[in-house]
VOBA-1610 file (N, C-alpha, C; in pm, whole numbers, padded with zeros to 5 digits, always signed):
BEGIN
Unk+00085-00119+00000Unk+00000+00000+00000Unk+00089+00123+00000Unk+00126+00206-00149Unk+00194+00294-00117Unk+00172+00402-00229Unk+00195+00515-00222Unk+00210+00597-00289Unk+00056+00731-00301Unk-00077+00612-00229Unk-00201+00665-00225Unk-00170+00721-00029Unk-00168+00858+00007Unk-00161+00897+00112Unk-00312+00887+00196Unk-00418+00892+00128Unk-00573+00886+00183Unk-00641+00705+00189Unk-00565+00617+00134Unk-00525+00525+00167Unk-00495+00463+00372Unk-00430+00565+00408Unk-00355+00530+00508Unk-00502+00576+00609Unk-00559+00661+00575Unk-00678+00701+00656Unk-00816+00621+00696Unk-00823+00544+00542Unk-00941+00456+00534Unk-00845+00320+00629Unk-00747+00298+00605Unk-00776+00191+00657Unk-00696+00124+00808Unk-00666+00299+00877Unk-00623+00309+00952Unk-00508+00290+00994Unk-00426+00319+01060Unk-00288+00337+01097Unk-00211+00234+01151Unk-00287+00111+01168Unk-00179-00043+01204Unk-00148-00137+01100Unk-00243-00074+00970Unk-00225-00134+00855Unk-00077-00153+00793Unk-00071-00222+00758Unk+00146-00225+00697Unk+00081-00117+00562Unk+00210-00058+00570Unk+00239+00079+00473Unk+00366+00079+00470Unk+00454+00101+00283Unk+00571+00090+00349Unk+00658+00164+00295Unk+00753+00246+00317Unk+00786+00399+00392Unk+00913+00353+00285Unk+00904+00438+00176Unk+00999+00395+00071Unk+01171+00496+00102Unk+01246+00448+00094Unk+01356+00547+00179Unk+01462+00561+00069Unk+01607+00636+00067Unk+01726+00676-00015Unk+01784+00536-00062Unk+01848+00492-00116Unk+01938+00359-00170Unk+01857+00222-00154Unk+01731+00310-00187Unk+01623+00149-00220Unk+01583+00052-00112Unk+01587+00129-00025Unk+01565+00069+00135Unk+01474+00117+00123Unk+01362+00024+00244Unk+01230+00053+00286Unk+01214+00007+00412Unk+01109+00041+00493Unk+01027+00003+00627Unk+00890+00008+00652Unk+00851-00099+00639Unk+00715-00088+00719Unk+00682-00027+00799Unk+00560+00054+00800Unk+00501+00108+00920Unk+00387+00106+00963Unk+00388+00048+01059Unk+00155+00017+01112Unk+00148-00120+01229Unk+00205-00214+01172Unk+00158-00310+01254Unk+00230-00356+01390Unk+00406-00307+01390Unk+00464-00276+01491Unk+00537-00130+01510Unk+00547-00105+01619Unk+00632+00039+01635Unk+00767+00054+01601Unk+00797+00160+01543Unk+00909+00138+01491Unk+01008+00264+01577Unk+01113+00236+01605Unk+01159+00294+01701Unk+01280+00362+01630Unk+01335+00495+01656Unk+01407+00587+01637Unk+01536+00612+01732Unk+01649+00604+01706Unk+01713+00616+01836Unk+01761+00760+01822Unk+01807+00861+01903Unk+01893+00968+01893Unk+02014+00955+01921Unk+02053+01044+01843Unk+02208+01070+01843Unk+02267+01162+01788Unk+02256+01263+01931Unk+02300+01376+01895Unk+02498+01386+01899Unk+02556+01437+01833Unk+02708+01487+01818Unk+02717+01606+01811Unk+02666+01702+01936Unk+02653+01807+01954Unk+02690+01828+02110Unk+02759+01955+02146Unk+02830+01970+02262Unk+02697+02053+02387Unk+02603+02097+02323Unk+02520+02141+02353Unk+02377+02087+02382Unk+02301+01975+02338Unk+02166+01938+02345Unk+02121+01909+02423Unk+01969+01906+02491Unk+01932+01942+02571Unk+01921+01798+02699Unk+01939+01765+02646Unk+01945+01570+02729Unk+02110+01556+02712Unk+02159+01463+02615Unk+02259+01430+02600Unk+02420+01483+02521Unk+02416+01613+02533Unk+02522+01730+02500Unk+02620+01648+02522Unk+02723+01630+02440Unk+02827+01635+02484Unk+02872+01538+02485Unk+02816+01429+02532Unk+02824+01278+02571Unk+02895+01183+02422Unk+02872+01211+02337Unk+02891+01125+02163Unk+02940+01194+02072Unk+03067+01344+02089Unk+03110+01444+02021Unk+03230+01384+01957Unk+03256+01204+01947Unk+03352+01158+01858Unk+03304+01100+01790Unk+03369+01026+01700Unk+03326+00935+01594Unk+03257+00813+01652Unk+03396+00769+01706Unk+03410+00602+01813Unk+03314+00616+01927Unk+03303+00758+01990Unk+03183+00679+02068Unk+03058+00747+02005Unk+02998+00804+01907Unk+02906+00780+01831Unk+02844+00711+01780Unk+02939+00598+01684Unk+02942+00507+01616Unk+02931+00372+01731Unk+02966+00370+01856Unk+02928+00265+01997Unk+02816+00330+02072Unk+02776+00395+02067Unk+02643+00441+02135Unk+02521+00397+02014Unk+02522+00416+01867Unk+02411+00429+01795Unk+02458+00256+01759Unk+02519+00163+01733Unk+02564+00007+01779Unk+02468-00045+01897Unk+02467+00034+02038Unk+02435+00005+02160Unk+02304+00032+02119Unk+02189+00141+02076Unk+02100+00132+02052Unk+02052+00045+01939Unk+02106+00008+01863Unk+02038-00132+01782Unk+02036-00204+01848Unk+02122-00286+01933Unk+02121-00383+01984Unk+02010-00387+02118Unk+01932-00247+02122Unk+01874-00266+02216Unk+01723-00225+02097Unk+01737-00237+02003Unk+01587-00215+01951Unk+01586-00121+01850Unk+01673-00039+01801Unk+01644+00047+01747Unk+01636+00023+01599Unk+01538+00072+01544Unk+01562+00036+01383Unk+01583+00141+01272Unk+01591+00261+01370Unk+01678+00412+01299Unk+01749+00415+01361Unk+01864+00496+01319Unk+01948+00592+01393Unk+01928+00731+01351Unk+01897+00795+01420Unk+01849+00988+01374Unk+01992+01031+01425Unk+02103+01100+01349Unk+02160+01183+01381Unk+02205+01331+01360Unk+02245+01401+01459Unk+02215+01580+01463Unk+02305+01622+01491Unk+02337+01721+01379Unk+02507+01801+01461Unk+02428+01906+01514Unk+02324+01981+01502Unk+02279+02095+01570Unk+02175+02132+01665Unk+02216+02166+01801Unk+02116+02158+01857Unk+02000+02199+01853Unk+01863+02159+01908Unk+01757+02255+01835Unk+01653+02288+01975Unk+01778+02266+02056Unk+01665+02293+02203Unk+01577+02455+02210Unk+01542+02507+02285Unk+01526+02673+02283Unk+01643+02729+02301Unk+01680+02843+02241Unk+01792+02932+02290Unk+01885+02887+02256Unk+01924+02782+02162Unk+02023+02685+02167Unk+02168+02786+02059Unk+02266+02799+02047Unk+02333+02867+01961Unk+02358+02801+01831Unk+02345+02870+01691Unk+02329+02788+01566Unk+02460+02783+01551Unk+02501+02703+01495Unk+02614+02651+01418Unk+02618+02680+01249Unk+02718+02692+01164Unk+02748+02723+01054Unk+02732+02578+00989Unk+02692+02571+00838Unk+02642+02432+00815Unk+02800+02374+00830Unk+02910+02440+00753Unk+03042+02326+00765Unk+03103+02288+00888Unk+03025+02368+00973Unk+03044+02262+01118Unk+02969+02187+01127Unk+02868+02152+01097Unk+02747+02089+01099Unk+02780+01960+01068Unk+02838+01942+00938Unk+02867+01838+00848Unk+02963+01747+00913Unk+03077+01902+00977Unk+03225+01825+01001Unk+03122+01703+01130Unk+03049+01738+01161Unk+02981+01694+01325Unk+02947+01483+01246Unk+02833+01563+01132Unk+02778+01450+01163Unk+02791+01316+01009Unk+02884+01403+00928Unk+02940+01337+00808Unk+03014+01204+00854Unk+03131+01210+00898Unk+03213+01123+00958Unk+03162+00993+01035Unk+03057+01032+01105Unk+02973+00987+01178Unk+02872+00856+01097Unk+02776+00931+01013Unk+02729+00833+00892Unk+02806+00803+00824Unk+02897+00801+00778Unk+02981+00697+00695Unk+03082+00603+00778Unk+03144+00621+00926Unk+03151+00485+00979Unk+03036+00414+01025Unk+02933+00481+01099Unk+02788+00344+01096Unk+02779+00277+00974Unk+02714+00380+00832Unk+02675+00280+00740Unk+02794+00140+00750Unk+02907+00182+00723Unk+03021+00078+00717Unk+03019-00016+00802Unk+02953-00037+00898Unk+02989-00111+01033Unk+02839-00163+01048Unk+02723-00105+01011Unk+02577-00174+01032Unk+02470-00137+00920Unk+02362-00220+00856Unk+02288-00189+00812Unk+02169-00137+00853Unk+02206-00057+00967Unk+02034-00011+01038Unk+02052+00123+00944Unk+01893+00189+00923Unk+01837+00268+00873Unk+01921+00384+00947Unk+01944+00494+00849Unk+02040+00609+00923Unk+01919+00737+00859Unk+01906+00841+00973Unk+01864+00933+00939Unk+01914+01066+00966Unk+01888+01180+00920Unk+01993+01318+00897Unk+01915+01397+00996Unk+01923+01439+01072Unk+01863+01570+01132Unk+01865+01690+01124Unk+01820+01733+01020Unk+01910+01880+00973Unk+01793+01964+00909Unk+01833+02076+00904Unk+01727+02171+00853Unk+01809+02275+00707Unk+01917+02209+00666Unk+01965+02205+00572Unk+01971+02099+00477Unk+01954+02236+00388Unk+01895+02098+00234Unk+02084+02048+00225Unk+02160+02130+00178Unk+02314+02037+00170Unk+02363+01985+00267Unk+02313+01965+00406Unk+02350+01855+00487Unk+02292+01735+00436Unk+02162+01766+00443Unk+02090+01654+00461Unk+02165+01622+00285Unk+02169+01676+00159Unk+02223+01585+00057Unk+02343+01517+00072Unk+02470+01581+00164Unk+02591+01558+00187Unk+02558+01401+00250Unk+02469+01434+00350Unk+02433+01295+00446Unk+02373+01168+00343Unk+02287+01223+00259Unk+02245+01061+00206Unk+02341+01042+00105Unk+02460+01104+00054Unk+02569+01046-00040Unk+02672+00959+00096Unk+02663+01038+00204Unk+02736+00965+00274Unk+02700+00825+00333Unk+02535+00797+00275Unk+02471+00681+00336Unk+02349+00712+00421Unk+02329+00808+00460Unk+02204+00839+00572Unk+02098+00800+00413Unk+01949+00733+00510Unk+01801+00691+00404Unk+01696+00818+00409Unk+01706+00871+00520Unk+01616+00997+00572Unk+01673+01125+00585Unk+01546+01192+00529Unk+01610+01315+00622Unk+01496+01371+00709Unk+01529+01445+00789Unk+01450+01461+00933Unk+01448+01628+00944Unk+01349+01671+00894Unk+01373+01825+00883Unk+01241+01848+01004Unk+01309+01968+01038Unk+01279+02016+01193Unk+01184+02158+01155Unk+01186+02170+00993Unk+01105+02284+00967Unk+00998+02256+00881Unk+01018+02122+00868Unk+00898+02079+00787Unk+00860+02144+00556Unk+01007+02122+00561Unk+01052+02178+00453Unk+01013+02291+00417Unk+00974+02360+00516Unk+00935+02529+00519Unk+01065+02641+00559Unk+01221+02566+00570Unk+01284+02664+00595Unk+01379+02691+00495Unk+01447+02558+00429Unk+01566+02574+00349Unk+01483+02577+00209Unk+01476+02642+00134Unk+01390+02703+00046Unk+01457+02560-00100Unk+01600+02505-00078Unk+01606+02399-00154Unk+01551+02264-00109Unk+01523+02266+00041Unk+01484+02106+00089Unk+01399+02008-00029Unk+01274+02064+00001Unk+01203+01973-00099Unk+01251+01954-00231Unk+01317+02023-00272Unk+01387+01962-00395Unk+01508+01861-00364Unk+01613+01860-00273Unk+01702+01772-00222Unk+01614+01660-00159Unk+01493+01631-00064Unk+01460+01540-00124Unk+01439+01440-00201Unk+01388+01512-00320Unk+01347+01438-00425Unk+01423+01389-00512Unk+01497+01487-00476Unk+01658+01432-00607Unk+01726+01320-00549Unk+01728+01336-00419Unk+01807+01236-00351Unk+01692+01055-00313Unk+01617+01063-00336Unk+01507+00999-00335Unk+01517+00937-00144Unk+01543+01012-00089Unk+01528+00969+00052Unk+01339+01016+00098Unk+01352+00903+00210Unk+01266+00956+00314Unk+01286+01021+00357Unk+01125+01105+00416Unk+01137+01252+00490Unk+01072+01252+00552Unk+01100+01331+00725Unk+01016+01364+00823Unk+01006+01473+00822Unk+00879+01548+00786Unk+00896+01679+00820Unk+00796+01736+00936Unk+00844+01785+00989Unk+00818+01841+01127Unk+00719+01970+01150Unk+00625+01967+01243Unk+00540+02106+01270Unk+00629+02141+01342Unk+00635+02286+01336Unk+00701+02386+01416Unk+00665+02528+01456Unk+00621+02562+01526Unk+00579+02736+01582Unk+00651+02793+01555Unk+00808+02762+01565Unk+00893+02876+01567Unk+00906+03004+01457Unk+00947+03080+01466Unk+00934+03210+01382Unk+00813+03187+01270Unk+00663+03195+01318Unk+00581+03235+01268Unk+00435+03262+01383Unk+00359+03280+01328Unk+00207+03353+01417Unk+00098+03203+01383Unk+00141+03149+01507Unk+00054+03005+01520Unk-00107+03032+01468Unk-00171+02957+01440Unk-00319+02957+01493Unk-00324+02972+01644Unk-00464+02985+01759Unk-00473+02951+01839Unk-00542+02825+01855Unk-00605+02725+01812Unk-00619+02620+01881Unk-00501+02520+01731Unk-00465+02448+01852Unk-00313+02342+01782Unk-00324+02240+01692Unk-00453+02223+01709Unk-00490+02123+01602Unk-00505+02222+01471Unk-00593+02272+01466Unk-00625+02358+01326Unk-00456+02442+01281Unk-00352+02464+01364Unk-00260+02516+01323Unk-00152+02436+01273Unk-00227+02269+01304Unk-00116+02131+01264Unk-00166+02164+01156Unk-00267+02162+01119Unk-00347+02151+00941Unk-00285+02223+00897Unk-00326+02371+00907Unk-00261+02495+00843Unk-00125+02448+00845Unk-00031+02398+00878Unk+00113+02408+00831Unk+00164+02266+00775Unk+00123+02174+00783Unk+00091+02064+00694Unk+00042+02065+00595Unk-00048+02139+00567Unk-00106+02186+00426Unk+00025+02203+00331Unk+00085+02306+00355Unk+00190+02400+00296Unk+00260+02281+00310Unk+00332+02259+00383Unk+00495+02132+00356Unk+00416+02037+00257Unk+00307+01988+00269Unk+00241+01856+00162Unk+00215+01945-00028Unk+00225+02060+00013Unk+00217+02116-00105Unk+00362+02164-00169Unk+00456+02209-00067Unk+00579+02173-00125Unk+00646+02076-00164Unk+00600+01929-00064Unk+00680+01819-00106Unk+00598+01741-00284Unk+00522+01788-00319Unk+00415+01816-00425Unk+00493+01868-00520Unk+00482+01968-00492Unk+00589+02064-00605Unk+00697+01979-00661Unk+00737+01996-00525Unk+00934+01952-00603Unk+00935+01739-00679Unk+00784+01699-00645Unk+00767+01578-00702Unk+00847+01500-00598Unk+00822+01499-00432Unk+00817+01394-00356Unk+00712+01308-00351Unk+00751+01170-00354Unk+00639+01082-00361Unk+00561+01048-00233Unk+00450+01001-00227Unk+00395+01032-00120Unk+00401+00920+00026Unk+00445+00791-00093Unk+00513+00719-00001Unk+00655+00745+00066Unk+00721+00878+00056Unk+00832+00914+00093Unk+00831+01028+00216Unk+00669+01016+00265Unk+00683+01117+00369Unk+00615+01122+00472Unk+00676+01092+00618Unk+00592+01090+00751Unk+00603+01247+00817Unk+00504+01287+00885Unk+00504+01374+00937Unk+00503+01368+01118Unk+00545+01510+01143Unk+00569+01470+01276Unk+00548+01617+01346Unk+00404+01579+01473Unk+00350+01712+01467Unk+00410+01785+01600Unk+00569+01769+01624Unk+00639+01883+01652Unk+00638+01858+01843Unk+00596+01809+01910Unk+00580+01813+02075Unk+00690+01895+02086Unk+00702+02010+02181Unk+00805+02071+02213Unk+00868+02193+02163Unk+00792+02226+01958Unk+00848+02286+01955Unk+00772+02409+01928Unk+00809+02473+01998Unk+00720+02689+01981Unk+00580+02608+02039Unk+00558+02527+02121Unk+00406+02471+02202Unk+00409+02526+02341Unk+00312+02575+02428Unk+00310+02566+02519Unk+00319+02440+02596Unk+00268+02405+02731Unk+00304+02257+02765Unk+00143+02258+02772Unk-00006+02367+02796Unk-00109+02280+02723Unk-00151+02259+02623Unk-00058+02333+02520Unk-00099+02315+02361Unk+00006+02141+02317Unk+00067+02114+02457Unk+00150+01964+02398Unk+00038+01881+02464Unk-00021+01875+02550Unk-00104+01775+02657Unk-00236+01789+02525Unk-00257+01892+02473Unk-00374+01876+02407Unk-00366+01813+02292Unk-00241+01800+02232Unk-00172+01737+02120Unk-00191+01568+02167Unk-00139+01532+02271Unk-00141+01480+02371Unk-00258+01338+02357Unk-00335+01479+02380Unk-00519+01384+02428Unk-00527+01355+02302Unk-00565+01465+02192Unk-00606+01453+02064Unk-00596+01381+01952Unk-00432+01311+01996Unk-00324+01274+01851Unk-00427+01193+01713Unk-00510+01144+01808Unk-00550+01041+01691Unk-00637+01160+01579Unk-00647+01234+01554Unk-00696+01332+01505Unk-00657+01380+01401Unk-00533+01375+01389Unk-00418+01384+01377Unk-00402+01292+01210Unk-00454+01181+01243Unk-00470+01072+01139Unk-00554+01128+01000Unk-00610+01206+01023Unk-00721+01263+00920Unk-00620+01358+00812Unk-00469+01339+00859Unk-00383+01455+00762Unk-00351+01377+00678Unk-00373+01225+00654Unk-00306+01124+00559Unk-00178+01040+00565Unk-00122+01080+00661Unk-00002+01014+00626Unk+00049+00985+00768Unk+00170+00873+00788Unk+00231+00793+00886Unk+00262+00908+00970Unk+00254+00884+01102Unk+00326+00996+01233Unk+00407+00921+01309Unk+00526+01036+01271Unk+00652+00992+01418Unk+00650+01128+01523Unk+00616+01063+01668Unk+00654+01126+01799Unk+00789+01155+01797Unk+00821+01235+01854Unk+00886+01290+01982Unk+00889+01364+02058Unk+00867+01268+02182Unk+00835+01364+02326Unk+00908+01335+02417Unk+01053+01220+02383Unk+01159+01189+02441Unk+01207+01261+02530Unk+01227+01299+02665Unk+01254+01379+02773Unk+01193+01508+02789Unk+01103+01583+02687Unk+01028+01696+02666Unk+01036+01758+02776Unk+01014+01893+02803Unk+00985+02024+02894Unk+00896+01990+02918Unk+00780+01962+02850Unk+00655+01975+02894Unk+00628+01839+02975Unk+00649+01732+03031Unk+00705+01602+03065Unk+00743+01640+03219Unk+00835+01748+03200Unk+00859+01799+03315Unk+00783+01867+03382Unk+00713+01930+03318Unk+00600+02005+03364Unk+00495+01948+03458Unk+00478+01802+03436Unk+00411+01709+03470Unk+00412+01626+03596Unk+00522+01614+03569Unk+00620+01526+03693Unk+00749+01584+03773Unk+00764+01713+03744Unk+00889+01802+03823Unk+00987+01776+03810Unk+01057+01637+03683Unk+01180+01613+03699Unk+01233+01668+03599Unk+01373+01640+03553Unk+01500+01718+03530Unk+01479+01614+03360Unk+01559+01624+03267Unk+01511+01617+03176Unk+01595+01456+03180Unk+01704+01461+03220Unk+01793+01297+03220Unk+01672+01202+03324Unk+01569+01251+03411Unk+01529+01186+03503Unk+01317+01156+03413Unk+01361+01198+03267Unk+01221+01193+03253Unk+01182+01045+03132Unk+01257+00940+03165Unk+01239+00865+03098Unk+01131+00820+03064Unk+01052+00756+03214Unk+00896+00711+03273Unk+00794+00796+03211Unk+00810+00881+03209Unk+00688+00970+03153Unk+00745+00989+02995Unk+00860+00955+02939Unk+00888+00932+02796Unk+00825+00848+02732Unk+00836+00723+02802Unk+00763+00578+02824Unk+00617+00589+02804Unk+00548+00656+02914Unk+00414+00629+02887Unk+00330+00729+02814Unk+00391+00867+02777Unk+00315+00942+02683Unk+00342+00828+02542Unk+00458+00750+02533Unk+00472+00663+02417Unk+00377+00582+02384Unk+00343+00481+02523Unk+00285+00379+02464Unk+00106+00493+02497Unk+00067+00584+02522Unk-00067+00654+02476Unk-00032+00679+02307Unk+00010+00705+02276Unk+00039+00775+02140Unk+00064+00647+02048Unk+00125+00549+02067Unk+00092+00407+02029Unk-00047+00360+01980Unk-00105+00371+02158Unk-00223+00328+02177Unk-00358+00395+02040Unk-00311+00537+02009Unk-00353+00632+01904Unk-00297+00628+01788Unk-00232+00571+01780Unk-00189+00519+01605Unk-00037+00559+01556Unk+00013+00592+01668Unk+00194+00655+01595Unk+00210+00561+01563Unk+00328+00585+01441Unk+00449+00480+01379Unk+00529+00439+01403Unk+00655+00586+01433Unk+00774+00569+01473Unk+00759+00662+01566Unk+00861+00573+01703Unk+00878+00696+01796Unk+01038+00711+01837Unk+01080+00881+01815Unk+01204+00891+01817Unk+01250+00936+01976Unk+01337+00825+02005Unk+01358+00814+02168Unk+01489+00810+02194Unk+01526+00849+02336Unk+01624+00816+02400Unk+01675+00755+02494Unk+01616+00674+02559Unk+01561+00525+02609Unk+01525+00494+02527Unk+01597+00391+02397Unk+01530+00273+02299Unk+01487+00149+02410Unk+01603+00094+02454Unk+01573-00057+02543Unk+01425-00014+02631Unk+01430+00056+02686Unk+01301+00111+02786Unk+01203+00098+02713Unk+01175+00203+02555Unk+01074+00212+02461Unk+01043+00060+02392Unk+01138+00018+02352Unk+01136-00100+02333Unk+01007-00192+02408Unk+01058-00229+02500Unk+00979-00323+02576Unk+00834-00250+02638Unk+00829-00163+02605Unk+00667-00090+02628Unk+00585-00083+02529Unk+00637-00060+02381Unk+00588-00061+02291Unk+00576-00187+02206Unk+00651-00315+02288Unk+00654-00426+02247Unk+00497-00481+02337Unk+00507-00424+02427Unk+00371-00498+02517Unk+00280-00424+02429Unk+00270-00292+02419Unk+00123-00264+02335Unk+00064-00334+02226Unk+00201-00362+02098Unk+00179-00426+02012Unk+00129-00591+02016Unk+00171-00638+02112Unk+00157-00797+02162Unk+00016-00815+02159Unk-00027-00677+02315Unk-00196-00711+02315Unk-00273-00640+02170Unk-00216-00575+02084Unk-00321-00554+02021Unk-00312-00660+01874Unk-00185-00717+01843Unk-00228-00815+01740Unk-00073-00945+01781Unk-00175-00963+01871Unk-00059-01114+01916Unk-00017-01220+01816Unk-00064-01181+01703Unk-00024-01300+01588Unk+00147-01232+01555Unk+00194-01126+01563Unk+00312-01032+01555Unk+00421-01130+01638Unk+00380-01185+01751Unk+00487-01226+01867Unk+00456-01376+01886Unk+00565-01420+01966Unk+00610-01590+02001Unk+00558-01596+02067Unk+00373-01586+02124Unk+00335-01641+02252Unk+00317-01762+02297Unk+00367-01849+02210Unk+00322-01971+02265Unk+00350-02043+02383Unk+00313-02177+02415Unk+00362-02226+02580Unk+00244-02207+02679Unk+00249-02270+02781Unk+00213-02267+02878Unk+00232-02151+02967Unk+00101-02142+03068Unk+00047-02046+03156Unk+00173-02043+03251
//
């Protein structure tokens, strides 16, 4: 089932759909969760700064998350917390070039670009990255949607508040700016099996315009096409539970498996092993033919 985006609506979101990506790779998405790992190579981000600013332990941290579940690797040379300081793209690259081309070499898990540059993200899928993961929802780098398409990768493109005049209620302002990215990725002749959307938790939201995102998600489904979360350590998380953002795994966890429970695809996390096994129980009870239950009580 691919290429028809209103497709994905009729016949709901656990249906297999399958998510056509850069160098002729693909992934299913619907009937199990598909999990995202992060990996940031940035000295700055808002969880894990600092921690993976080499190659070697980049390349052993995003290793460590496959082996614990992951079936992306998302990686980011730039931080994109609030307030965060921008970087020049050829630092950008120097960050996270090196980076995708020893993984690809060393594993075949799905690699994705995090960038809000169209020549990263092209630099990245010559270097091997399948995705690219734009944080502006191909509304900022005025070449994206065309690097896309040329590059024939998958794309996440992202809702975002930032530097513009939201709607006030969050749903009608997901539409309004989904509209526009589905009409650019249109333009430049992205296919439609080449694009999940992802309606932004965290970013330019208040924390009740995220809880209402939150309640609502399944709503969400009526835009056509596959959704990837992230609400991986979120502010607003904190908001909730008073903790510190390394201490917000648990509530990473269970806004996950709600948003599961409502039809997400992929969820991009930082606890994979944790996400893992939560989103493995949702999927179990809802189509146990997926898993090895057999045996005795």
């Amino acid at each position: 089932m691919t290429g028809n985006p209103s497709t994905i609506d009729k016949s709901g979101p656990f249906v297999p759909w399958e998510w056509r990506l850069a160098h002729g790779s693909t992934i299913t998405l619907g009937p199990r969760a598909v999990i995202m790992g992060i990996l940031n190579v940035t000295p700055d981000s808002f969880s894990d700064g600092g921690r993976h600013t080499t190659v070697d332990s980049a390349v052993s941290h995003a290793l460590q998350m496959v082996t614990d579940g992951a079936d992306i690797i998302d990686i980011g040379g730039e931080s994109t917390r609030p307030a965060a300081e921008p970087v020049d793209a050829q630092e950008e690259q120097d960050r996270v070039l090196p980076v995708i081309e020893a993984l690809a070499a060393r594993s075949d898990v799905l690699i994705s670009i995090d960038s809000r540059r169209a020549e990263t993200a092209r630099l990245a899928v010559r270097a091997g990255a399948h995705i690219i993961n734009d944080v502006e929802g191909l509304q900022g780098d005025p070449d994206m949607a065309d690097t896309v398409a040329a590059t024939g990768a998958g794309v996440v493109a992202m809702h975002t508040g930032r530097g513009r005049e939201k709607r006030t209620d969050p749903l009608a302002d997901q539409r309004f700016f989904v509209s526009q990215t589905i009409r650019l990725a249109t333009d430049a002749g992205v296919e439609a099996d080449r694009l999940v959307l992802d309606p932004g938790f965290g970013f330019a939201k208040t924390p009740v315009e995220n809880f209402t995102l939150l309640d609502k998600f399944g709503e969400l489904h009526a835009l056509g096409y596959p959704l990837l979360i992230g609400t991986s350590r979120k502010r607003f998380l904190g908001k909730a539970t008073g903790r510190k953002a390394e201490d917000r795994d648990i509530a990473s966890i269970a806004s996950a498996v709600m948003l599961r429970q409502a039809g997400a695809a992929i969820f991009r996390v930082h606890d994979v092993a944790g996400h893992n096994d939560a989103l493995s129980v949702c999927d179990a009870a809802r189509q146990p033919c997926l898993f090895d239950l057999s045996g005795e009580a």
